[in-house]
C-alpha positions as CSV (number, residue, x, y, z in Angstrom):
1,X,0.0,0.0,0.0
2,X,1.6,3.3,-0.7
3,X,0.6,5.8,1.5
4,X,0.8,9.6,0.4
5,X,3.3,11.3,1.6
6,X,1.8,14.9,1.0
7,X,-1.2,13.4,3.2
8,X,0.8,12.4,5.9
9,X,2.9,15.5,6.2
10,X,-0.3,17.7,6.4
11,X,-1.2,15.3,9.5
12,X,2.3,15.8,10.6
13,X,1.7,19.7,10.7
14,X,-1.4,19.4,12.4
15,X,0.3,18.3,15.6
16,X,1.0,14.1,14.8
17,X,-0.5,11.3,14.8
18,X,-4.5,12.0,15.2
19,X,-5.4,8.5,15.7
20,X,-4.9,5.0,13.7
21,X,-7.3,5.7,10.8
22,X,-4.8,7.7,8.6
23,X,-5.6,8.3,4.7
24,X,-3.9,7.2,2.1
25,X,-4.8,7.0,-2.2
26,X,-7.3,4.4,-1.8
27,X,-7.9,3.3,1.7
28,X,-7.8,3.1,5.6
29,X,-5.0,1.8,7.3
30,X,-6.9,-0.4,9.8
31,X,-5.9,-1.9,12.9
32,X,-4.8,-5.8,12.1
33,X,-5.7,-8.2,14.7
34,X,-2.4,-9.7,14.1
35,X,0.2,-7.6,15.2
36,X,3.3,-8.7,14.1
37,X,1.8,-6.9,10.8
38,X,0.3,-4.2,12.6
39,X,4.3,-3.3,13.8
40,X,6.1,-4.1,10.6
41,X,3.1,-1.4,8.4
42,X,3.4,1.4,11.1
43,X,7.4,1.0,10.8
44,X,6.7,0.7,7.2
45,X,5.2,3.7,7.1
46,X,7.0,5.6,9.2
47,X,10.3,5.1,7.5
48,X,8.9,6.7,4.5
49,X,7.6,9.9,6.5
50,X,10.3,10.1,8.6
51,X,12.9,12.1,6.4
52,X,16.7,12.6,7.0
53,X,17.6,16.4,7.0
54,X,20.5,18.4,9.2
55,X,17.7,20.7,10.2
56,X,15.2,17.9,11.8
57,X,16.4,19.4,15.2
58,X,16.7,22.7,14.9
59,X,14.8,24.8,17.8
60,X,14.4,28.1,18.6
61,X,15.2,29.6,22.0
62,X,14.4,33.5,23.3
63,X,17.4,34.8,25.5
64,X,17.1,35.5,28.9
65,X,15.2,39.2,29.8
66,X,18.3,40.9,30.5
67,X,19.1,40.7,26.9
68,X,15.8,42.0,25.6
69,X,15.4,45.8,24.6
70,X,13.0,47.0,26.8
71,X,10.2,49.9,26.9
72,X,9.9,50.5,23.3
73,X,6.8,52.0,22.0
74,X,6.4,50.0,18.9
75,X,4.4,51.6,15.6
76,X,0.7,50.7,16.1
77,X,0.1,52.1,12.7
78,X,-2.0,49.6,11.0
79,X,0.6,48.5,7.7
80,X,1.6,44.4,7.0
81,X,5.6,45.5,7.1
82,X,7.9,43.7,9.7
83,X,8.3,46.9,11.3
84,X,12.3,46.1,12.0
85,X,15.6,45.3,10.6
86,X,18.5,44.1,11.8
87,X,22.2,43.6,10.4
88,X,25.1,43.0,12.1
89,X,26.0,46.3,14.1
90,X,22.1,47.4,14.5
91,X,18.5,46.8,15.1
92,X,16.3,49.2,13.8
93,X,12.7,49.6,15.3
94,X,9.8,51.8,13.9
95,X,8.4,53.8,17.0
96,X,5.5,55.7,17.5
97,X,6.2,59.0,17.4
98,X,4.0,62.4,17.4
99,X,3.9,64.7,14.7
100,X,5.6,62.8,12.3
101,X,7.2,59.0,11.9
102,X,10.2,58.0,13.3
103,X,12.2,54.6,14.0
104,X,14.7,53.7,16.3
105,X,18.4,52.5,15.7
106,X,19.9,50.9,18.3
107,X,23.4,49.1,18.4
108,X,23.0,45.7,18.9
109,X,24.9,45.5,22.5
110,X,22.5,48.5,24.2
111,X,20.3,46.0,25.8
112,X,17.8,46.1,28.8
113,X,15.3,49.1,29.0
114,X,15.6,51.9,26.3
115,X,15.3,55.7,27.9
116,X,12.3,57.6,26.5
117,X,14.8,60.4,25.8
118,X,17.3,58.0,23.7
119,X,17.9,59.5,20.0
120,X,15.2,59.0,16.9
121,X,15.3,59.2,13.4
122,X,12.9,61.4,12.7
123,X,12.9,63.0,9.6
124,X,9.5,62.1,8.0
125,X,6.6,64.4,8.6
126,X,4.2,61.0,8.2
127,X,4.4,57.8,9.9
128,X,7.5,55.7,9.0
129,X,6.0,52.5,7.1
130,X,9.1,50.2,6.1
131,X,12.9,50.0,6.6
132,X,15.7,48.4,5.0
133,X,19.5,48.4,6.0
134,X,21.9,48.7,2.9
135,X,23.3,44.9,2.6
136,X,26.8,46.8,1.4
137,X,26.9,49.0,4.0
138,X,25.9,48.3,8.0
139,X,25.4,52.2,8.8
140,X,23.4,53.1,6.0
141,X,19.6,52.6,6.4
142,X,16.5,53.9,3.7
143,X,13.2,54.3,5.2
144,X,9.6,54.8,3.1
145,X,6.7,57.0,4.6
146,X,3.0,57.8,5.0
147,X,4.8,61.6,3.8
148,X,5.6,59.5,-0.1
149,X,8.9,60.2,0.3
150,X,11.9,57.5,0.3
151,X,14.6,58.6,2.4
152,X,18.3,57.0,3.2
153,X,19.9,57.5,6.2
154,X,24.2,57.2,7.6
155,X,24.4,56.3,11.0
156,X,27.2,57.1,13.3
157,X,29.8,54.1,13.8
158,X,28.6,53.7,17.1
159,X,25.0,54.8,17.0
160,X,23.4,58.0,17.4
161,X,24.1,60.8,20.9
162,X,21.8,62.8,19.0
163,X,18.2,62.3,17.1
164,X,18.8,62.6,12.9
165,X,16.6,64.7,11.1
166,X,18.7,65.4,8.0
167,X,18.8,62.5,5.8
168,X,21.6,61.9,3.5
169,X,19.4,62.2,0.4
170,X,15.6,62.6,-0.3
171,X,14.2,60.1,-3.0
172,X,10.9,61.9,-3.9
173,X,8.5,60.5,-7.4
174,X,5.7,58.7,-5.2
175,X,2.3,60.6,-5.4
176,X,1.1,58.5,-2.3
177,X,2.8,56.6,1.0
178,X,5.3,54.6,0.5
179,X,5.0,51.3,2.3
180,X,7.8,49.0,0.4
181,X,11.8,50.0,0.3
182,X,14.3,47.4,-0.8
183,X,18.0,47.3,-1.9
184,X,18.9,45.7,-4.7
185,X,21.3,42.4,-3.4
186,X,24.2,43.0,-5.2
187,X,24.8,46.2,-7.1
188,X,25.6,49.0,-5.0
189,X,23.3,52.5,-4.5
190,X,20.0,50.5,-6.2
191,X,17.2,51.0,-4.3
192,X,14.0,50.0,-5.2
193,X,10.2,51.4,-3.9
194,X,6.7,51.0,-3.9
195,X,3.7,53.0,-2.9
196,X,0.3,52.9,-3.1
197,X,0.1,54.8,-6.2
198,X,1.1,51.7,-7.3
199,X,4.0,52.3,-8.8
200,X,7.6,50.8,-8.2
201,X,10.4,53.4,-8.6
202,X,13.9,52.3,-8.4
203,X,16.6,54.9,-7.5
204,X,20.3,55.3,-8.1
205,X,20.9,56.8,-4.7
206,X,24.2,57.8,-5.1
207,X,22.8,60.1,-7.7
208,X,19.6,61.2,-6.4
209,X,17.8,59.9,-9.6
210,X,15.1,57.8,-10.3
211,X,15.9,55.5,-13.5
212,X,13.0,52.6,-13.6
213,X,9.3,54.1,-13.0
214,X,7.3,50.9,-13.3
215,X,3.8,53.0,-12.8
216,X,1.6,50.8,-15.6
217,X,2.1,47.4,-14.4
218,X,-0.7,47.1,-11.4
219,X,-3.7,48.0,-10.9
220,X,-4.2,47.6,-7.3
221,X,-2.0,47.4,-3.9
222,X,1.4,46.0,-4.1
223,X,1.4,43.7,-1.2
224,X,5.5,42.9,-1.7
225,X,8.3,42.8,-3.6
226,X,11.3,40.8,-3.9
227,X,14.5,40.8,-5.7
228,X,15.9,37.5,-7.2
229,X,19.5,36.1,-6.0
230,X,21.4,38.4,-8.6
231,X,19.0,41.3,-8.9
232,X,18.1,41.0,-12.9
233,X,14.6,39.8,-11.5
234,X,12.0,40.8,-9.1
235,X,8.4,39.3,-8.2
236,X,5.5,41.0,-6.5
237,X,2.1,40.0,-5.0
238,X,-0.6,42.3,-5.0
239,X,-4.1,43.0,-4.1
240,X,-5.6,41.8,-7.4
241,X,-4.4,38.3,-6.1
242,X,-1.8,38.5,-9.0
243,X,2.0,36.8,-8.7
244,X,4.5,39.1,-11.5
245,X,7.6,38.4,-12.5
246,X,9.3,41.4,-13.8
247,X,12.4,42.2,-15.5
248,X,12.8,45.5,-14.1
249,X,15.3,47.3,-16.5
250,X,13.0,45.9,-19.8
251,X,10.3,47.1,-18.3
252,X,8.0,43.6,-19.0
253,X,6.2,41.3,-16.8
254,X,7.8,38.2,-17.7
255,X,5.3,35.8,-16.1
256,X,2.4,36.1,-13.9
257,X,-0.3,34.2,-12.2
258,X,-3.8,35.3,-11.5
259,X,-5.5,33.7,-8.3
260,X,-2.0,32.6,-6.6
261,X,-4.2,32.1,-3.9
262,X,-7.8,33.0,-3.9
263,X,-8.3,34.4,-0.6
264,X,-9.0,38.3,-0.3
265,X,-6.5,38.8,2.8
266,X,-2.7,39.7,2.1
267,X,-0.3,37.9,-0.2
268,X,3.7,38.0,0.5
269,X,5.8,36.3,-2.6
270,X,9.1,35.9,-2.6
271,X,12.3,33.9,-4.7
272,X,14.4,31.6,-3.4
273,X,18.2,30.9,-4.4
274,X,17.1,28.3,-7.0
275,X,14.7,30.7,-9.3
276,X,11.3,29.1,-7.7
277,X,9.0,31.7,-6.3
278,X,7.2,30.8,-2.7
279,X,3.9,32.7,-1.5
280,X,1.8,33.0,1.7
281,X,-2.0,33.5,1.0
282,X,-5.7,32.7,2.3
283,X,-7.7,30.3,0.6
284,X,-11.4,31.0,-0.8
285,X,-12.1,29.2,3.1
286,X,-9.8,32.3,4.8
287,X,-7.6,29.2,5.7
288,X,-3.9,30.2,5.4
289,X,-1.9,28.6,2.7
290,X,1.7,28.4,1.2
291,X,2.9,27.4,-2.2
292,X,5.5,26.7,-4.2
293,X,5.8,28.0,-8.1
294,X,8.1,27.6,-11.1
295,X,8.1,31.0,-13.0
296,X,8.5,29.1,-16.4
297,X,5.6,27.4,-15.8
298,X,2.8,28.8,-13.5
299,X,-0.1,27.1,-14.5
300,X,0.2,24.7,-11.5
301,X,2.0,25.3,-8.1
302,X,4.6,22.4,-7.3
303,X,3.5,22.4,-4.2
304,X,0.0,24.1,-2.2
305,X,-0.3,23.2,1.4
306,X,-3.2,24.9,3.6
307,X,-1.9,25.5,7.2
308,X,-4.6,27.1,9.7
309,X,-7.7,29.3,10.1
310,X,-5.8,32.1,11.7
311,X,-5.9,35.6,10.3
312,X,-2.3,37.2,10.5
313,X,-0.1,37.6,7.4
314,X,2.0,35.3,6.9
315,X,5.8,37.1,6.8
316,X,8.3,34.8,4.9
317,X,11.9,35.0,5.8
318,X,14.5,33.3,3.8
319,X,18.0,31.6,4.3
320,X,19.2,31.0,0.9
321,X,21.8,28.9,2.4
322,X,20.2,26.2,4.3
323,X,16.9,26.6,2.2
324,X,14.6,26.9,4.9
325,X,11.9,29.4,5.3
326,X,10.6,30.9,8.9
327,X,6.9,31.9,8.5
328,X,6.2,34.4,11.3
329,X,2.4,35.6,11.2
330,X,1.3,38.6,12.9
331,X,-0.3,38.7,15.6
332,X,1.0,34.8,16.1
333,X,2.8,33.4,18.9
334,X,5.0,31.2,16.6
335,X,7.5,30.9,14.3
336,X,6.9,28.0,12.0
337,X,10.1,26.5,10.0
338,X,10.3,24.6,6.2
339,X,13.1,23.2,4.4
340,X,12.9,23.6,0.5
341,X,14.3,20.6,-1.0
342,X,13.4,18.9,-4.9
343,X,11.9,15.7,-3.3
344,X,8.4,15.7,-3.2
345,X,6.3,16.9,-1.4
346,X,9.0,20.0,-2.0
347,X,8.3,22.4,1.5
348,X,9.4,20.3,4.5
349,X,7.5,20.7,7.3
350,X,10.7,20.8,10.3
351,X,9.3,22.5,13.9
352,X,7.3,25.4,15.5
353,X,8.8,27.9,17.8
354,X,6.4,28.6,20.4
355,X,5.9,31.3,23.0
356,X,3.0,33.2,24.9
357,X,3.2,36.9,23.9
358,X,1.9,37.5,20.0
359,X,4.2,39.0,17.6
360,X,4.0,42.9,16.1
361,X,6.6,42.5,14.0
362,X,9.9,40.6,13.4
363,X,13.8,41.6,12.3
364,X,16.0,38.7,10.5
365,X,19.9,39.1,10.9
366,X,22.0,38.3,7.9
367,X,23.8,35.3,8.2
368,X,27.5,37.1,8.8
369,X,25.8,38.4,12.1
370,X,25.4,34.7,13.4
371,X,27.3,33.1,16.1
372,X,29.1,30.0,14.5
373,X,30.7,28.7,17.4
374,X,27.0,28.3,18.8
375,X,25.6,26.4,15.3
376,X,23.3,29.4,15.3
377,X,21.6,29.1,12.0
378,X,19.5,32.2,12.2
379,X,18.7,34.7,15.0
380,X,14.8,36.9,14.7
381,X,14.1,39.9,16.5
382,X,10.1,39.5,17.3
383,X,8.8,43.2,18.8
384,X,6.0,42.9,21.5
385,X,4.0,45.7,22.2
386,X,6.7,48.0,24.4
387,X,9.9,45.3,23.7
388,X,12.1,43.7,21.4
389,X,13.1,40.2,22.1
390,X,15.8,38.4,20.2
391,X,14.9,34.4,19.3
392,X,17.9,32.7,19.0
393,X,17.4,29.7,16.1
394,X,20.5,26.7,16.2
395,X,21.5,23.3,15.5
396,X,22.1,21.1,18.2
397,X,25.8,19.7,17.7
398,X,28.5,17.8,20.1
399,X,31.6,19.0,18.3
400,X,33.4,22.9,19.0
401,X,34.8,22.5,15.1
402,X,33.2,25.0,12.8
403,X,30.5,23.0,11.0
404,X,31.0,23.8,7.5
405,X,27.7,21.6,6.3
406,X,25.9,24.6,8.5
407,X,27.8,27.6,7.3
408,X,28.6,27.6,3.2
409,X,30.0,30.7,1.7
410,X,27.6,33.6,2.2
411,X,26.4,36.9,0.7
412,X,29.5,39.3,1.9
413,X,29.5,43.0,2.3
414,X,30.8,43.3,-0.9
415,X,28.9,44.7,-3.3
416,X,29.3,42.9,-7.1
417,X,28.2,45.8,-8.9
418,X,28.1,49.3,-9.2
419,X,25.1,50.7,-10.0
420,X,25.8,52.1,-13.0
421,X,26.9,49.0,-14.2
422,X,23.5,47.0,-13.3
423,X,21.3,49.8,-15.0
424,X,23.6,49.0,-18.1
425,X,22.3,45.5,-18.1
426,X,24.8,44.0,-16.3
427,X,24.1,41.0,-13.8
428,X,26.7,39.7,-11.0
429,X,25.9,36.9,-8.1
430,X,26.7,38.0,-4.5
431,X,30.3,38.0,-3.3
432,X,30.7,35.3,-0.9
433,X,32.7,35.0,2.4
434,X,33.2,32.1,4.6
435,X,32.4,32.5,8.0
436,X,35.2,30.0,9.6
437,X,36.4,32.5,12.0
438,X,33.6,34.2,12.4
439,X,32.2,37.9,10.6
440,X,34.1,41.2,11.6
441,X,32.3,44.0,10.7
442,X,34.8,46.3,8.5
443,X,35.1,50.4,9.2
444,X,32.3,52.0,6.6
445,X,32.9,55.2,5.1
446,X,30.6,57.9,4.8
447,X,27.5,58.0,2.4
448,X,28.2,60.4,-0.4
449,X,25.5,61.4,-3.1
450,X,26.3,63.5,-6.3
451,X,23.6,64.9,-7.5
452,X,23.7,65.9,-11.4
453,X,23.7,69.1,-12.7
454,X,21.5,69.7,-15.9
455,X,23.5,72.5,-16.8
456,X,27.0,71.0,-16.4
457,X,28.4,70.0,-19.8
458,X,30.5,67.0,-19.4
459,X,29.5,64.1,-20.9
460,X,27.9,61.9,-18.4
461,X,30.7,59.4,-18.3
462,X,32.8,61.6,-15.6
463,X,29.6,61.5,-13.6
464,X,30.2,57.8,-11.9
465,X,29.1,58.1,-8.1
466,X,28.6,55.5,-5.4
467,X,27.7,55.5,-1.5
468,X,31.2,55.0,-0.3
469,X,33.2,57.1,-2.6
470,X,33.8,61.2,-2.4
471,X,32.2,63.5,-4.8
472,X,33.9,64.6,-7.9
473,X,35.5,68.0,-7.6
474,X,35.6,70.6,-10.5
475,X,38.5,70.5,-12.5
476,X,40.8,73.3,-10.3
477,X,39.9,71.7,-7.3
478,X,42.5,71.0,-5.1
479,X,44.0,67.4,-4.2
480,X,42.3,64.7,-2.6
481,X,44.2,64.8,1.0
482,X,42.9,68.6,1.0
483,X,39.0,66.7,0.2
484,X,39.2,64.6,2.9
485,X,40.9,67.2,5.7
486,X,37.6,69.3,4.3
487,X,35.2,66.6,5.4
488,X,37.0,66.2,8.2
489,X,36.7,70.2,9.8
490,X,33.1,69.9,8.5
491,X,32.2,66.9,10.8
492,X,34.0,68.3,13.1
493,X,32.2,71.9,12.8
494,X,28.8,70.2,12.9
495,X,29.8,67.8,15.8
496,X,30.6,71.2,17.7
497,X,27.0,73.2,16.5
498,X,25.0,70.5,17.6
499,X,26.7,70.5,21.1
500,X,26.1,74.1,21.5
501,X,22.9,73.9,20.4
502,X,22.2,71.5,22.6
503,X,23.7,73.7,25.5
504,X,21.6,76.5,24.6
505,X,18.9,74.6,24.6
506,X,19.5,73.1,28.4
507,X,20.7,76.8,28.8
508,X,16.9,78.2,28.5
509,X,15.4,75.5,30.1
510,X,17.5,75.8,33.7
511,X,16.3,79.7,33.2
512,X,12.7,78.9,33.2
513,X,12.5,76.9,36.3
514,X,15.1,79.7,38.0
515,X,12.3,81.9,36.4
516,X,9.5,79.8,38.0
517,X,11.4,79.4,41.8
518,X,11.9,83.3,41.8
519,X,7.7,83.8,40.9
């Protein structure tokens, strides 16, 4: 008798065994008055659902409360983003904030409770709807806003003594609030946006410029878009229930499917390393689903598996190097975990992280911000309402040895590409690094952005600008060591402004309450 394995992994998920009548293609698997056969089926049967993976065991522990970022008004603004990021020198939180939006950045060892006075960002005038840290720089962060502005943001090395309200550069072509930002994963200064004008827009930042307006290719919401492994690609999921695959810089949908999943609730889609495209949904039922699609060919999912009746979007996060995918819901208390391999039934079912207090919103740290020497395979950051509590995830082994099965090369720092380069038509894969001895964050330099001049004749050739390099000077400028000592007394000007502003500030506040105590 062969019993379906599809079947039995949707019992599996549904918390085991449920009793001895399981389903199979054409029958009932009875109880057997003789046992002997009874034994040898159930074994049968449960070598072929039993299947042999590294990640079987992995399990998800919260760290102790000491290590938690505590009193944190988290955004109660009513948008399906994760509402943090994380990489490995920060975690950035959207906060509630009044008379504007704001988010906080905090470095990653500032644990325990958070002062009410500590330092915002808090340059939008509207609520702050999505973040995203540069992956080729870990002090560079863009933000998107109720205001339908995009703005990109330079951090101090070691976090912020004072709240930022000047952002680096202003990215401004939405005509309504901008609830998606994303960098491109290898080319450096690509940034990509969407809004609910539903348009995308995707920036070279180190210009100022918007060079891809995709404004005729949806007709409703877009729920969320993601960039394939090198960045030629992305895929979105929107409100008309629609998957598309778009070449961005050909401007073309090159696949789509209508009804991905017929529920009315959110969609997320994203791609994984191998090209495939996974997406959360509702069915017709409201039940919560997941599938499994092969852009060439989207008549048909690979795979469709309904999960529950809850109502929370289901956030995907990825590891492109251990193939699993963490569905965190919102408003869930759990973190549910898949491996993604090409034996049927294709998603994995592997464990459920449980706790008590629902989640508002989650952070995932790139895998260079890991602890190897703890088999830590991925680490969340799931925001209560007033906390931020990391989730450690790992793989239980006896040896110390670096276990290079858990840890292939990863996505560096690096970036492949310069932006120029991609918008040429150019395509890279990421620059990998081997964690062996473990990721040490580099020394960043400061964000630059050139902005063109219309009325400057040079041919745009000389033009070539990027995050981490200094602007071009005119032609009798003077040398480079005379640049940088200018950057230098500038910082150091502002650094010393800010400080008296701040004195004067503290200056007229001590002369009000003498004011008050002589009345």
């Amino acid at each position: 008798m062969e019993t379906s394995q599809t079947h039995l992994d949707a019992f599996l998920w549904q918390g085991g065994w449920t009793g001895w009548n399981i389903l199979d293609n054409q029958n009932t698997l009875s109880f057997k008055t003789d046992l002997s056969f009874f034994h040898l089926h159930v074994a049968d049967t449960m070598r072929r659902v039993v299947r042999q993976s590294k990640f079987r065991h992995v399990f998800g522990q919260a760290v102790k409360n000491d290590q938690c970022y505590d009193d944190i008004r988290v955004s109660r603004v009513t948008w399906d983003s994760s509402f943090c990021a994380v990489n490995p020198r920060f975690v950035a939180i959207i906060v509630d904030a009044s008379g504007g939006g704001a988010f906080l950045v905090l470095p990653l060892h500032k644990t325990g409770r958070i002062d009410k006075s500590y330092p915002t960002v808090c340059g939008h005038t509207g609520p702050v709807l999505d973040i995203d840290w540069c992956p080729h720089n870990d002090q560079v962060i863009a933000s998107g806003s109720e205001d339908c502005t995009v703005m990109v943001w330079q951090i101090p090395e070691n976090g912020l003594t004072l709240s930022l309200t000047e952002p680096v550069v202003v990215l401004e072509g939405h005509s309504k609030r901008v609830g998606i930002v994303s960098w491109h994963p290898t080319a450096r200064n690509v940034l990509l946006s969407a809004g609910c004008d539903n348009a995308i827009i995707i920036w070279n930042v180190g210009t100022g410029e918007a060079l891809i307006n995709l404004d005729d290719m949806h007709v409703d919401m877009i729920y969320n878009v993601s960039w394939n492994r090198n960045g030629s690609l992305i895929c979105t999921a929107s409100k008309d229930k629609k998957v598309r695959v778009i070449d961005p810089r050909k401007q073309e949908i090159v696949a789509e499917k209508e009804k991905t999943h017929e529920g009315a609730r959110p969609m997320r889609a994203i791609f994984l390393a191998d090209g495939n495209i996974f997406t959360t949904g509702f069915s017709r039922m409201s039940e919560r689903q997941l599938a499994l699609w092969n852009p060439k060919n989207m008549e048909e999912p690979i795979a469709l598996h309904e999960m529950d009746t809850s109502n929370g979007v289901l956030l995907p996060f990825y590891d492109p190097d251990t193939n699993i995918i963490y569905l965190c819901g919102k408003g869930d208390s759990s973190i549910r975990y898949f491996e993604i391999t090409d034996e049927s039934p294709y998603v994995h079912y592997l464990n459920t992280f449980s706790s008590k207090e629902p989640q508002r919103g989650m952070g995932f740290m790139p895998k260079r911000g890991l602890d190897v020497n703890k088999c830590e395979i991925a680490r969340f950051f799931k925001l209560h309402e007033r906390k931020c509590e990391p989730i450690i995830m790992t793989v239980p082994r006896k040896s110390d040895l670096f276990q290079d099965d858990l840890y292939p090369d990863t996505a560096g720092p690096e970036a492949a590409l310069e932006a120029e380069e991609w918008f040429e038509g150019k395509n890279a894969d990421p620059l990998l690094i081997s964690l062996k001895h473990g990721y040490i964050p580099g020394k960043n330099r400061d964000l630059k952005v050139v902005k063109k001049n219309i009325l400057d004749n040079k041919p745009a050739g000389n033009k070539k600008s990027d995050l981490i390099s200094a602007p071009k000077k005119a032609a009798d400028a003077s040398n480079p060591q005379n640049d940088a000592k200018l950057d230098e007394i500038l910082k150091e000007l502002k650094s010393i402004k800010d400080t008296i502003s701040n004195q004067d500030e503290r200056i007229a506040k001590l002369e009000q309450q003498m004011a008050k105590i002589a009345d």
